[in-house]
N, C-alpha and C positions, 0 to 999 in steps of 0.2 A: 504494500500500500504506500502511496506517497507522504513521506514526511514535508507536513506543511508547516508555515508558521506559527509557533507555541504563542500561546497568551505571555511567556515570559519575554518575549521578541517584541511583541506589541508594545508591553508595558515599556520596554526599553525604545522602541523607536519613539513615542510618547514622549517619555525624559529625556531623550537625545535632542527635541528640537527646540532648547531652548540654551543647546550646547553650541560650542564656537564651529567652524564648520571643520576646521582641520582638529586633528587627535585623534588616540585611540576611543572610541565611542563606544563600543561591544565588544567584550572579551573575546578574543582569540579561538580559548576553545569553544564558546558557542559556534562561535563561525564555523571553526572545522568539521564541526558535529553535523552542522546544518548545511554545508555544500557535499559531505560524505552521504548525507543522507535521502540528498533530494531525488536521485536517480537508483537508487543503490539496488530498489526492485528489479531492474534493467537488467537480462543478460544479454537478449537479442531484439533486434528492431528490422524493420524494412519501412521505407520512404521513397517517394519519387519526388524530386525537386526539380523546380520547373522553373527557365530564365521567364523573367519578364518581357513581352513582346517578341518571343522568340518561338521559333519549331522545337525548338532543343530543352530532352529534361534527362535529369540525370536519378537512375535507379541504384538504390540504394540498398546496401543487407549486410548485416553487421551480428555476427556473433560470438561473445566473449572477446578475442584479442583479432578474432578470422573477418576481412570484409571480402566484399566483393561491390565493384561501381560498372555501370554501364551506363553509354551517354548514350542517347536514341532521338533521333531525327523522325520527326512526323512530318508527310509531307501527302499527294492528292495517290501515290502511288501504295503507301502505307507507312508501316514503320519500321525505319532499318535503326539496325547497331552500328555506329559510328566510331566508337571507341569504348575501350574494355580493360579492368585491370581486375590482379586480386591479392592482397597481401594480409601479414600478419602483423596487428601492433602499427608500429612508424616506419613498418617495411613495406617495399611495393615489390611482390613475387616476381608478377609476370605483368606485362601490360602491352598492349597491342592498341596502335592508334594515336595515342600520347602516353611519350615518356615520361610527363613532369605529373602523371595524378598518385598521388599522397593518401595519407590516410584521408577517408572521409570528411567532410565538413563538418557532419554532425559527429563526428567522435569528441573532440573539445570540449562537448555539453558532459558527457561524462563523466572530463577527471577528475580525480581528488583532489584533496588540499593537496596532499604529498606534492603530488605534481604540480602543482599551481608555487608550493615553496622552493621547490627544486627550479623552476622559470624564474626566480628571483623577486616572487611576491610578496609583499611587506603588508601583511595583515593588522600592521599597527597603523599603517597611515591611511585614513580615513576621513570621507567629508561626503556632501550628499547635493544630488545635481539631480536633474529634469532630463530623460533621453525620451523621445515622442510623445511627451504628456505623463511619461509614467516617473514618480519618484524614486530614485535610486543609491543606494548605499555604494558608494567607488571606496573599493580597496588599492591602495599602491598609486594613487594618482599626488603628486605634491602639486604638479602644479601642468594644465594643460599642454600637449606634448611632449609629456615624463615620455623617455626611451623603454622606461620599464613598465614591464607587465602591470596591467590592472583589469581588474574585473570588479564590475557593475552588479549589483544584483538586484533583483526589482524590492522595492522597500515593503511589498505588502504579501508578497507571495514566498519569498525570500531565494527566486531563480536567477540564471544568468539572464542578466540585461543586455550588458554590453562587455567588450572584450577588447584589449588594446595589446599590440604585440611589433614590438621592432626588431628588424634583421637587416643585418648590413645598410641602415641608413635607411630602409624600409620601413615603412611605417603602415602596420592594417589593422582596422575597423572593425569587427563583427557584432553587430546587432543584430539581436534578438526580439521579435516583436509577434501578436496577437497569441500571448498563450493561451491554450485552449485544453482542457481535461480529456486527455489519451490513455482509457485503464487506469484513471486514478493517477496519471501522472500528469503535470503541467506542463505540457511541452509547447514551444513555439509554432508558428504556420507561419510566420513570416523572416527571411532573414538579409540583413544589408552586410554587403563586403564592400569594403573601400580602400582605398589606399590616396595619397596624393592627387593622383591622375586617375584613379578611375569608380566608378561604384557600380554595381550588381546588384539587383532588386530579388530575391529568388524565393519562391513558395513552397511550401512543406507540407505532404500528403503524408502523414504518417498510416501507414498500411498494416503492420505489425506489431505485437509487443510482445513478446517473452515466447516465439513461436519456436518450432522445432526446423529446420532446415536440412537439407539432405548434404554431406557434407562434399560429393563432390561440386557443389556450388563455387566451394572456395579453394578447389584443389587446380594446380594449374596447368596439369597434366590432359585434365579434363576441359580446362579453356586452349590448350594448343588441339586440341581434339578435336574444338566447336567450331576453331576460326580456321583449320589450316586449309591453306591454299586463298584466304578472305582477302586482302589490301582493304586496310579500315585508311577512313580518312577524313577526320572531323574538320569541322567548320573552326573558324581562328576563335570565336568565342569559348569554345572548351580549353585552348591556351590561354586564355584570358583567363579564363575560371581559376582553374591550376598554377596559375603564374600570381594572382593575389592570393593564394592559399599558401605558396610556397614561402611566405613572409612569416608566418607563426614557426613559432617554438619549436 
């Protein structure tokens, strides 16, 4: 079941807003407890995410550390697979189409604190800002375009908001927007990727949640199996896609 916002969270954002906006504002380990927990039901998901004004959506299946991404092109003739990968964790096995696709978009929403301290996030610095209307608690931000990691979380539901992440002088965006109750879980349908030069508006069909998957799905023996003899060959938008993801952690 979803671990949501405790009446002690309340009481604390409550007495927080009459606090200065930088400091530590909510002890540490509440936080930890409460980003370990918010997904923690999760072992497997499937999603289609869809560009904005575009043919192009990208299928999504994820389980445990195993994913698997397919981009697919709708057009008057039907629908073809355009590119294909499948990997474990922050590895990409095998991939056919484009070489730059990474773990999943949506894998992010899942890490722990571990991983959010291991990025270099400073749980102590804190203050509270407005991302599309929604109020939100920023961890790790001192001061607008920090190099370092911070994450947003929405102040009433206590999920990821927003996500900040710099690499080599890179700097990306990920918002998070219309959460919507999936199996008791709050998850997003809408999400912004930005960078300097660019942004990507993309939608989220969550299709899945905690399903069982046949595991040659994510074996890559069985994708050189599906495509051989195939030439995939996506449109530059799926570079695009991949090339502002390639900016995070």
């Amino acid at each position: 079941m979803q671990k949501v916002a405790t009446s002690m969270f309340l009481t604390l954002f409550l007495a927080a807003a009459a606090v200065p906006a930088m400091g530590a504002i909510i002890n540490q380990e509440l936080l930890v407890k409460t980003i370990d927990s918010n997904y923690s039901g999760i072992s497997s998901y499937s999603l289609v995410v869809s560009l904005k004004d575009s043919d192009l959506s990208l299928r999504i299946w994820h389980h445990n550390s195993q994913w698997r991404q397919e981009w697919v092109k709708t057009s008057e003739q039907g629908q073809e697979v355009v590119a294909v990968a499948v990997g474990q964790g922050q590895t990409t096995l095998k991939s056919l189409g484009n070489p730059l696709i990474g773990p999943p978009l949506t894998a992010i929403l899942f890490h722990k604190s571990s991983w959010w301290l291991n990025a270099g996030l400073d749980f102590q610095v804190q203050s509270y800002h407005f991302f599309h209307g929604r109020p939100a608690l920023a961890l790790g931000m001192v001061l607008a375009g920090d190099p370092r990691p911070n994450l947003w979380l929405d102040n009433e539901q206590m999920v990821p908001l927003r996500m900040f992440f710099s690499k080599k002088g890179k700097r990306v965006d990920l918002g998070w927007l219309e959460h919507r109750n999936i199996g008791n879980y709050k998850l997003p349908h809408k999400a912004l990727l930005s960078t300097e030069q660019e942004q990507m508006i993309c939608y989220l069909d969550w299709r899945d949640i905690n399903a069982h998957y046949d595991t040659r799905l994510f074996s890559v023996e069985a994708l050189k199996q599906s495509f051989s003899g195939v030439s995939l060959s996506p449109p530059d938008e799926v570079m695009d896609f991949h090339q502002i993801l390639a900016g995070l952690k």
